[in-house]
C-alpha positions as CSV (number, residue, x, y, z in Angstrom):
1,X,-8.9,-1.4,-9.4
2,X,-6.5,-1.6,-12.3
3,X,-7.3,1.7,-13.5
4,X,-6.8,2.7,-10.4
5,X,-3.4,1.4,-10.2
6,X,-2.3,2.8,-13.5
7,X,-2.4,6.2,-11.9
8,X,-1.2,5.0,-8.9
9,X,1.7,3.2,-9.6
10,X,3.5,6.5,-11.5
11,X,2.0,8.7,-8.6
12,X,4.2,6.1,-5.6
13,X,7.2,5.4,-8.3
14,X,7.4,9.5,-9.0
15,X,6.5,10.6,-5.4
16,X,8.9,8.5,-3.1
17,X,12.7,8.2,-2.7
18,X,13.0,4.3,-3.8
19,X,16.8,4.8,-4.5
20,X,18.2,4.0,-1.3
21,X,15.9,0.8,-1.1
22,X,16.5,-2.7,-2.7
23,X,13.6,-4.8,-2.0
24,X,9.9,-3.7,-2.2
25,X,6.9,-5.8,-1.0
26,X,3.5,-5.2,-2.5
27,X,1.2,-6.7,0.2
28,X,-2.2,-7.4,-1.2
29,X,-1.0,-5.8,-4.4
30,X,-3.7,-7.8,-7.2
31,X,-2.4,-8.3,-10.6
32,X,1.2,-6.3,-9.9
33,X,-0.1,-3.0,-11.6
34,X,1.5,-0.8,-9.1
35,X,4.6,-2.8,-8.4
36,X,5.2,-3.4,-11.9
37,X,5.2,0.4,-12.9
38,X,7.5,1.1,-9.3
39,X,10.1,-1.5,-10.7
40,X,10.2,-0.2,-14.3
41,X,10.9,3.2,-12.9
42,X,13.7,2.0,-10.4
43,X,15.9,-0.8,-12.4
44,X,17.8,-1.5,-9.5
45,X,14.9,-2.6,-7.1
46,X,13.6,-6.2,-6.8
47,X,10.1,-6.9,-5.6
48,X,8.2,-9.4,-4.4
49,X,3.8,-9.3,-4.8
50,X,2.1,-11.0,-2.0
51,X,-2.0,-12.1,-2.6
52,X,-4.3,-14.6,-2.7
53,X,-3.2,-18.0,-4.8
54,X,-6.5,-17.6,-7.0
55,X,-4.7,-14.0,-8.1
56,X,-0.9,-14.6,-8.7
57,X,-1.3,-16.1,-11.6
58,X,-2.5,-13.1,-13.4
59,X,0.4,-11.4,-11.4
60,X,3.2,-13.7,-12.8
61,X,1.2,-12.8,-16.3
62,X,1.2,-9.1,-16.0
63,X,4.7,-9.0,-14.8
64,X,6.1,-10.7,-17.6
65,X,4.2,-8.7,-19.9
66,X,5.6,-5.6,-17.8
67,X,9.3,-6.9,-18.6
68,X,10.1,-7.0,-14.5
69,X,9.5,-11.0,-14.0
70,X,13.1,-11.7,-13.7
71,X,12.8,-9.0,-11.0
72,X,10.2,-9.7,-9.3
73,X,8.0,-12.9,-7.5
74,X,4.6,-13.5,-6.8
75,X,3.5,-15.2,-3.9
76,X,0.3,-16.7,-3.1
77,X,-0.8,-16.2,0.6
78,X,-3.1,-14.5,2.9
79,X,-1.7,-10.9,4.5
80,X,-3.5,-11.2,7.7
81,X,-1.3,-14.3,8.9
82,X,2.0,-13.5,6.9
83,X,4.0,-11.2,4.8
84,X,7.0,-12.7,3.3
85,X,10.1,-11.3,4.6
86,X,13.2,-9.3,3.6
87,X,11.7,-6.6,1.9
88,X,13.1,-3.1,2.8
89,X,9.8,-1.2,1.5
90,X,6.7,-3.0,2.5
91,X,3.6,-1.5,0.4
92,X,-0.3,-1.7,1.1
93,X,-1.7,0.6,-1.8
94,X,-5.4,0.7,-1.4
95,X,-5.7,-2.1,1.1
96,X,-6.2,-0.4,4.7
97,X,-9.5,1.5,3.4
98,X,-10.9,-1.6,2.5
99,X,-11.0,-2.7,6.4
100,X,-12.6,-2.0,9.9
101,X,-9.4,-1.1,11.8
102,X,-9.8,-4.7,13.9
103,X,-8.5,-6.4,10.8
104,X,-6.5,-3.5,9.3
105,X,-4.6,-3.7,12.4
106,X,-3.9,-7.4,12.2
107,X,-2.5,-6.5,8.4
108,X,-0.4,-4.1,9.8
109,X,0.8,-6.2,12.3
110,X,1.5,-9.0,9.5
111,X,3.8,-6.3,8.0
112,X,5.7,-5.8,11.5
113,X,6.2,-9.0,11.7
114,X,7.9,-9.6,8.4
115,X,9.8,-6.1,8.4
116,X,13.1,-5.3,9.7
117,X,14.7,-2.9,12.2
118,X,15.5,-0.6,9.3
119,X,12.4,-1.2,6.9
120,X,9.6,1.1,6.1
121,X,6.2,0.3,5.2
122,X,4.0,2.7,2.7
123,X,0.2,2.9,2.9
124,X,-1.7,4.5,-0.4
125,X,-4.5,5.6,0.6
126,X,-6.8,8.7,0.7
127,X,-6.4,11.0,4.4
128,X,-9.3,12.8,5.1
129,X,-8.9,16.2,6.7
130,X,-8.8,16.4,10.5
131,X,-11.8,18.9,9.9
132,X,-14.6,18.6,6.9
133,X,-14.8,21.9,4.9
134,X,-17.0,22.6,2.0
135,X,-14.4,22.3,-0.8
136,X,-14.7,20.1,-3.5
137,X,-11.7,17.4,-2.7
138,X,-13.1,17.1,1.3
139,X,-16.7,16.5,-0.2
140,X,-15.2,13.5,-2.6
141,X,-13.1,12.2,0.3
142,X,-16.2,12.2,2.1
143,X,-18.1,10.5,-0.4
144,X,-15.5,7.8,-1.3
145,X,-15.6,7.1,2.9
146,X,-19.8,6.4,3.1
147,X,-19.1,4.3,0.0
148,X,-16.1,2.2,1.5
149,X,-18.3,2.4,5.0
150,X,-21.9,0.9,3.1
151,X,-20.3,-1.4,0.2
152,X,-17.1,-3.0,1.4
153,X,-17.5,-2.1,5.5
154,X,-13.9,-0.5,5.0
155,X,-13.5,3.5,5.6
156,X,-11.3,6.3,4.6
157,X,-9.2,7.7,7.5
158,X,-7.4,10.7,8.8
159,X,-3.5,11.3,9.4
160,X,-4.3,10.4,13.4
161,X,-6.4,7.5,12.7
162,X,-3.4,6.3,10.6
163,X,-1.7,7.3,13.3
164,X,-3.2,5.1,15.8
165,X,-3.6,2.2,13.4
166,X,0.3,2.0,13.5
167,X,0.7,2.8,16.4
168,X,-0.9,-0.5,17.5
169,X,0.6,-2.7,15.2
170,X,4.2,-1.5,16.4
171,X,4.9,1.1,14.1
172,X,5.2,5.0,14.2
173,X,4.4,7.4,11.3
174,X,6.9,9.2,10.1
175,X,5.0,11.5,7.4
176,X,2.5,11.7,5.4
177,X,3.8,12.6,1.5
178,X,1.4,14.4,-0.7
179,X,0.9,12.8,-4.4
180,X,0.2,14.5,-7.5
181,X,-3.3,12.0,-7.3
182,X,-6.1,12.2,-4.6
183,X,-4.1,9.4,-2.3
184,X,-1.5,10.1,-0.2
185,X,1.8,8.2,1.2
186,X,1.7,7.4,4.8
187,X,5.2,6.3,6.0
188,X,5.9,4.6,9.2
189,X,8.8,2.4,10.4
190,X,9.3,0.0,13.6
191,X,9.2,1.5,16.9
C-alpha cells in the first residue's frame, strides 16, 4: 500500500482543485502517504488522518518526517462509527474497493455524517467500464476486481455502482476526474 500511495498521492494532489479547500480528511488513510504528499503540494491546507490506534503512530512518524506535522493530526478511530468533523474534503483513497457495499455504505455514511452542507468527499479508486472490452487497461481492471473479490472480499466498481453506493449513504456524485494513474476521483457532495 505505500507504494501505492507514493503514486497516488502526486496523482490526487496534481489532479484536483484543493485551492478553494482548507481542511482535508484522510479517512482510513494508513501511514499519511497520500495526505502527506496532498499537504506538501498545497501549503495552505490543514489535514487531519483518521485510522486505527495500532496505525497512527507510524502516521504522527511519517508526517513529521514529511515536514506537515504542524499541519496536520492523526487520529486513532474506527471509520465505520465516526469520521472526525470539520473537514471540507473528506478522502477515502483505496478504501471502498476493499468492501462488500453493506459496509462500504456504512463508511460512506460515517463520512455524511461528519461532512458539512458545503463539503465534498473524494473516493480513489479504480472504475471499471460500464461494458468489458478486450483492451489491455479493462482486462487489468478486471483482474485487480477477482483479486479484491477472492482475497480481501472487496470489489472494484463502475461509475453507477459508485453511483448507487452514494446515493445511499446521502450523497450524489458529481463526476468522476480522470488521473494520470489507473484510479480515478469520484466526487460527490451532500444531497
Amino acid at each position: 500500500m505505500s507504494e501505492i500511495s507514493a503514486l497516488t498521492g502526486p496523482a490526487v494532489a496534481q489532479g484536483y482543485g484543493f485551492a478553494k479547500f482548507e481542511h482535508v480528511v484522510d479517512v482510513g488513510g494508513g501511514h499519511g502517504t497520500v495526505l502527506a504528499t496532498i499537504l506538501k503540494a498545497h501549503p495552505h491546507l490543514h489535514g487531519t488522518l483518521l485510522d486505527m490506534p495500532s496505525v497512527v503512530g507510524g502516521a504522527r512518524t511519517l508526517l513529521a518526517g514529511e515536514g506537515v506535522a504542524d499541519r496536520c493530526e492523526a487520529v486513532g478511530g474506527d471509520m465505520f462509527w465516526a469520521v472526525p468533523s470539520g473537514g471540507d474534503v473528506y478522502l477515502l483513497s483505496h478504501v471502498i474497493h476493499n468492501w462488500e457495499d453493506a459496509p462500504a455504505t456504512r463508511i460512506l455514511q460515517s463520512c455524511r455524517r461528519a461532512m458539512a452542507a458545503e463539503a465534498h468527499l473524494l473516493i480513489v479508486d479504480r472504475a471499471l467500464p460500464e461494458l468489458a472490452a478486450p483492451a489491455p487497461a479493462v482486462v487489468d481492471d478486471i483482474m485487480i476486481d477477482l483479486s479484491m473479490m477472492t482475497v480481501l472480499g472487496g470489489r472494484e466498481r463502475t461509475a453507477s455502482e459508485f453511483e448507487a453506493l452514494l446515493t445511499r449513504a446521502g450523497l450524489r456524485l458529481e463526476r468522476v476526474i480522470s488521473l494520470p494513474i489507473p484510479d480515478k476521483l469520484i466526487e460527490a457532495v451532500p444531497t
